[in-house]
N, C-alpha and C positions, 0 to 999 in steps of 0.2 A: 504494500500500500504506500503512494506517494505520500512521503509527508509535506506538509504546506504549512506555512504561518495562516492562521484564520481570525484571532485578534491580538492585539496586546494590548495591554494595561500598565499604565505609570501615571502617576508612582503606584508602588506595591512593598509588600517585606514578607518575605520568608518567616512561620511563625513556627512555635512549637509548643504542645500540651504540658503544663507546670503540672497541674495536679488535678484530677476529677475525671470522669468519661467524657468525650468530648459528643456523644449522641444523647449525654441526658442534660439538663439543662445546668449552669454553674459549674460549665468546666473553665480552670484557669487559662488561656493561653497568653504566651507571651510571643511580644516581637525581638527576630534574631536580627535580619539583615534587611536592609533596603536593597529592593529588585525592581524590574523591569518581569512581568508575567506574562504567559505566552501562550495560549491555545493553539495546538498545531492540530494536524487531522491525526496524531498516533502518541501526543502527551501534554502535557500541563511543562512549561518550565519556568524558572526563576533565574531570570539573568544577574547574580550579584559582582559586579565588577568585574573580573575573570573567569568566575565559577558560574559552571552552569548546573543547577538544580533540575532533577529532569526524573518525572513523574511518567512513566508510559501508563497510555490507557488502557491497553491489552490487560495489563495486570492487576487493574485497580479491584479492590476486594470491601471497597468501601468508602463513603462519604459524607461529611457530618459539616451540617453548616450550623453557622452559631445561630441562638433566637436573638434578632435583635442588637447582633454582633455581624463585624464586616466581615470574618475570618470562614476560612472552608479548610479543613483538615481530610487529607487525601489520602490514604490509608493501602500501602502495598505490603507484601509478603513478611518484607524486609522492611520495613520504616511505615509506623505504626501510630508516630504520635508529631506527623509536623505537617504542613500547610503552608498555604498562603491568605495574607488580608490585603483589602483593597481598599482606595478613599470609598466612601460609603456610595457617591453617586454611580459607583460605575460593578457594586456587587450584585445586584437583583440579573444584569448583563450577563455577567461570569459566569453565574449560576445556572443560567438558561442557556449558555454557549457553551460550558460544561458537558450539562446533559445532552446536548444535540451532538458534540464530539463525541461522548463514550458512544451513544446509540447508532452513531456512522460505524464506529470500527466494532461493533458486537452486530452490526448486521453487515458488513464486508466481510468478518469470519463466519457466519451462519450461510452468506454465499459462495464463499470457498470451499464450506466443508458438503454442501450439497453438488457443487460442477466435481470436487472433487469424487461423489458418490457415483453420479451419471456425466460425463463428459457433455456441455450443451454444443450441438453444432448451430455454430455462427455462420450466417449469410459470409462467404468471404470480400464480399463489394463493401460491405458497412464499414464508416468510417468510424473512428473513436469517437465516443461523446463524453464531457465532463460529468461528473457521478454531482447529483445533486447533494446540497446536505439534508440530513433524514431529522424526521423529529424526532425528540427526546424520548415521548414515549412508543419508540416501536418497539423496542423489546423491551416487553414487560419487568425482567430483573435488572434493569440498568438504570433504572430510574431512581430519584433521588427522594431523601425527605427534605418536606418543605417546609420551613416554618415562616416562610414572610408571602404578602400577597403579591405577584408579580403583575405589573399592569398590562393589560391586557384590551386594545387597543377597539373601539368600538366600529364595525367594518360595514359600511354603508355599498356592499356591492349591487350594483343594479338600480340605483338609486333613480337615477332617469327614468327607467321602466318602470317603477312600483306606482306613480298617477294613475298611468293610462292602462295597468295590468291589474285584473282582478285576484285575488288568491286562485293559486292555484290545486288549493284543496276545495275550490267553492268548485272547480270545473270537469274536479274528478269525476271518474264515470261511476254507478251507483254504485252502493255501500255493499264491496264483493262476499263472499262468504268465509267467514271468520273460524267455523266451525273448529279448521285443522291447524290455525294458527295458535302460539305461545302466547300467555298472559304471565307479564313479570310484575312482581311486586316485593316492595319494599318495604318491612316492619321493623319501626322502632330503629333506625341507624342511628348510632353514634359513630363519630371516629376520630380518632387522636394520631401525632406525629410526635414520640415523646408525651409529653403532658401539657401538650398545645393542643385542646378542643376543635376541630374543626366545623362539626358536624354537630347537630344535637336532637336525639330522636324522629329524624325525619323516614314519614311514613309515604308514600307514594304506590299508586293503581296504576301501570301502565298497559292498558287494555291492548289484544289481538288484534291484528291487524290497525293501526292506528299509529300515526306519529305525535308524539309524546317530545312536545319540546321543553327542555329545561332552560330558564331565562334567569338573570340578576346581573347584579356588579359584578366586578373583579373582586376574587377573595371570598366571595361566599361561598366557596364549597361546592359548585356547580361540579367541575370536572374531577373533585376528589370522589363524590358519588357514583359518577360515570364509570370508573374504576373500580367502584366498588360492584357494581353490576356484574362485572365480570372477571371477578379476584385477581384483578391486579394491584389493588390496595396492598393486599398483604405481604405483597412481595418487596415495597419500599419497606428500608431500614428505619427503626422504630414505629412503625406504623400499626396501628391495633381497631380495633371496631367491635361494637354491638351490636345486635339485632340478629336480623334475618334476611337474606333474599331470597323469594319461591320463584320458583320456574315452573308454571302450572301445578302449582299447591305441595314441590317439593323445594328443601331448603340447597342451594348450591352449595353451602358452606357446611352443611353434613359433614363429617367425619369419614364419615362411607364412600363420599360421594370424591372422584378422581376431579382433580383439578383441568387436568386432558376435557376431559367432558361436559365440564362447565366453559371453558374456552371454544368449544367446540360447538356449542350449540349458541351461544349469546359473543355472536364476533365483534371489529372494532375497526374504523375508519378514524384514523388521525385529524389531526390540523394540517398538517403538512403532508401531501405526497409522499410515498417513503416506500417505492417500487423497488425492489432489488434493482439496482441501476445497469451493472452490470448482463445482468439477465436477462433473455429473448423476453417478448411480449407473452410468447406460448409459455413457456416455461415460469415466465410470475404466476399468471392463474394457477396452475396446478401446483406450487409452491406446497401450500397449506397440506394438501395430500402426502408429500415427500416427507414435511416435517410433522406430523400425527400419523406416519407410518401407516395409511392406509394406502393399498393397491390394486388400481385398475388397469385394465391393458388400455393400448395405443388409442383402438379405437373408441373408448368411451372417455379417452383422454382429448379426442380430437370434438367428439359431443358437448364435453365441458367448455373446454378455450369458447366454442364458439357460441354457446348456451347463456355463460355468462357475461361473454364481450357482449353481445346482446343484451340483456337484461341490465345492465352497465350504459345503452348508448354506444358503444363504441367498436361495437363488431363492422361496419360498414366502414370506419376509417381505418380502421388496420389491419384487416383480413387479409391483403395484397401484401403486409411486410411480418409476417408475427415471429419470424426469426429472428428480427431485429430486440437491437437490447430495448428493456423499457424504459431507461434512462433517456433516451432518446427523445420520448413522447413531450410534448407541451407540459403545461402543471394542472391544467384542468383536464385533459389526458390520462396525466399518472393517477391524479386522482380516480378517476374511473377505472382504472386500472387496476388501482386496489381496492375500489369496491367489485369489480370483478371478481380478484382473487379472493376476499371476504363470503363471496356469494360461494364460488366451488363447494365448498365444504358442505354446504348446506345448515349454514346456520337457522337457527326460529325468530333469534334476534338480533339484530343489528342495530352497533352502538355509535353514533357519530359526533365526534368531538370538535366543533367547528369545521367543517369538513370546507366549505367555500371561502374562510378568510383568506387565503393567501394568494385568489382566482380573480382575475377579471372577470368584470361582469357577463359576458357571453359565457363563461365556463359553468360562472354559479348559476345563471341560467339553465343550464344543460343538467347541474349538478342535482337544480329542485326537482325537476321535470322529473327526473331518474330517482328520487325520493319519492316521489307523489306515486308511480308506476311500483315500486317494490314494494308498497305496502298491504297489497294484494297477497302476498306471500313471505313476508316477514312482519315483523313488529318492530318498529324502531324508534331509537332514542335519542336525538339530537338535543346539544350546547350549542348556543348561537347567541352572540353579540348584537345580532343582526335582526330588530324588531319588524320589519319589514319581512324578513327572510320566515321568523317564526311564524309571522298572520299569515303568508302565501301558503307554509306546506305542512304545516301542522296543523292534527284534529284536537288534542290537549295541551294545555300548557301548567308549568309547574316553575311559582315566581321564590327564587330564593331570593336571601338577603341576612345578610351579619351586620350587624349594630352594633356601634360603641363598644367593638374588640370580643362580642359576643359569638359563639358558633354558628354555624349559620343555618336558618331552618325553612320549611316552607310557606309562605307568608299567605299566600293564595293558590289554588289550583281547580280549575275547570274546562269547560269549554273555551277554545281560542277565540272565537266570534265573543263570547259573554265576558272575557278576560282582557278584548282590547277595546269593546265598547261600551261593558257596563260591572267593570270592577266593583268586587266588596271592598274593597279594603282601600284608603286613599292613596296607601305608598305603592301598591299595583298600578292604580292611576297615575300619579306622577310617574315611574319608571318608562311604562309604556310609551308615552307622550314625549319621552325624553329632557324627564326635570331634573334628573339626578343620574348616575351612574355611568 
């Protein structure tokens, strides 16, 4: 893997743990040296004068950021108790450029070890394309704990169009049949990072066939839920939860129940694109098959590619190249691309985490349209900035909100039509309208 400079940061200092655990809260660290810090695509390093301090990411075994502290202690094999701090404006940054480097090179070794398994044959015409950067959370264990609210940028795509375009859940075709679709629900969630509240008893119905949008500010807990939908909570360090999640009236978080299985059935679309870049278009879809070890032959592989490039939008633009890598594709492309490969599996639910912020407007267009269509045969769960976005393709909505450093709960939830025209609650009405958040 190329290594590349991707940001740096000055001033900085090289820090080190005096005494306490540095993942629970009141641990000592001190500052050793003034640096110059360095996100490259394969390490963290600390430029001090001549010495270069040099964290590879391959190895990282763990991550612990202060509450409320500028410091992040990087934790390898070998060096266990030291880090780096930054001036305070430039931490919330680091911490999010962090996790997007470790989940670049833990999904560049998770494509290595798959071309390593089956050789992909490459078109030999294709030129090289630059590998996009992936978002933080594609793999699940590489994600970090969070204890501060990172801002989170309110995304107006399509804004032109929402005037003169009606929702596009008012144009859906009539209300399909639900019978054989998943109802997920959520009882009594709490959840903590450390002994930082995030969460506080939030109960949630997200009915079959139906999209189910989750709305509020920055920092209330929106996408830690999201996560928690489909046990990826538990896999950040310090991270813990109460309640329940049923997956038609059984709990996912059973004891019994394999974690394989609960991933399997309630999948996940990012914020960011995050296509194996290097990998043919054919060979992304049927990813998920390769890495849950299930096997089908050629021809029920060439059924799938082209079943869910379909049901994605996007079978008719790349059906002439699908040898090519998907790195290649556009960003509202890749996007579709990995709700293609999301779809393979055959998930009940599908879970989307701002899926259109990072899209031009013609993409998030294409993006709703392809929401509004698979709800016919999944159940899904979209986070969205985007209040426009929520009234177009959602049938439910579920308004979170943290106060005054409080965890964050659900303030209202109903119908989208009676949620953005005739709120109970006043703070529903301001959010919606755009008076706060």
């Amino acid at each position: 893997m190329l290594d590349r400079v991707l940001h740096t940061y000055a001033p900085g200092s090289v820090v080190r743990v005096a005494s306490g655990d540095p993942y629970q809260p009141g641990a000592d660290v001190v500052s050793l040296y003034p640096a110059t810090i360095r996100i490259t695509s394969t390490r963290v390093s600390a430029l001090v004068d001549d010495e270069d301090w040099s964290w590879p990411l391959h190895k990282f075994i763990g991550v612990a950021h202060g509450a409320d502290e500028t410091w992040t202690i990087l934790a390898l094999p070998d060096i266990g108790d030291h880090g780096v701090a930054l001036r305070p404006a430039d931490v919330a940054d680091f911490r999010r450029e962090l996790g997007n480097a470790r989940a670049a090179v833990a999904s560049w070794e998770m494509e290595s070890e798959l071309e390593a398994e089956e050789p992909v044959v490459e078109d030999p015409v294709v030129e090289a394309v630059a590998e996009p950067v992936v978002n933080d959370s594609v793999v699940a264990h590489v994600q970090e704990p969070v204890y501060f609210a990172v801002a989170e940028p309110i995304v107006n795509e399509a804004e032109a169009l929402v005037e003169a375009t009606a929702p596009l859940a008012a144009r859906a075709e009539p209300e399909p049949d639900t019978s054989g679709l998943a109802t997920l629900e959520a009882r009594s969630i709490s959840a903590w990072f450390g002994t930082h509240n995030v969460l506080d008893r939030v109960s949630l119905l997200m009915p079959a066939g139906k999209v189910t949008a989750l709305i509020g500010p920055s920092g209330c807990g929106k996408s830690t839920f999201l996560r928690i939908l489909n046990r990826m909570h538990e896999m950040i360090p310090t991270a813990s939860l109460a309640g329940e999640v049923r997956l038609d009236g059984e709990d996912i978080y059973d004891v019994e129940r394999k974690l394989t299985d609960a991933r399997r059935q309630i999948g996940m679309v990012f914020q960011k694109p995050n296509p194996f870049p290097a990998m043919s278009i054919y060979d992304n879809v049927i990813a998920g098959f390769r890495l849950t070890g299930i096997k089908i032959n050629a021809s029920e592989k060439d059924d799938v590619v082209e079943t869910c490039l379909s049901k994605a939008g996007l079978w008719n633009e790349v059906k002439d190249r699908l040898r090519q890598p998907g790195g290649g594709l556009s960003g509202g492309q890749q996007q579709r691309l990995c709700i293609a490969r999301s779809l393979a599996i055959r998930p009940r639910v599908l879970l989307m985490d701002e899926p259109c912020s990072a899209l031009d407007p013609t993409s998030t267009r294409r993006i709703e349209q392809t929401i509004v269509e698979l709800k016919a045969e999944v159940t899904i769960v979209i986070v969205t900035h985007n209040m426009q976005q929520a009234n177009r393709v959602s049938d439910q909505c579920a308004f979170f909100l943290a106060e005054a450093g409080t965890p964050g709960v659900i303030v209202e939830y109903g119908d989208t039509d009676a949620m953005f025209h005739s709120p109970q609650d006043e703070r529903t009405h301001a959010y919606v309208n755009g008076r706060f958040g």
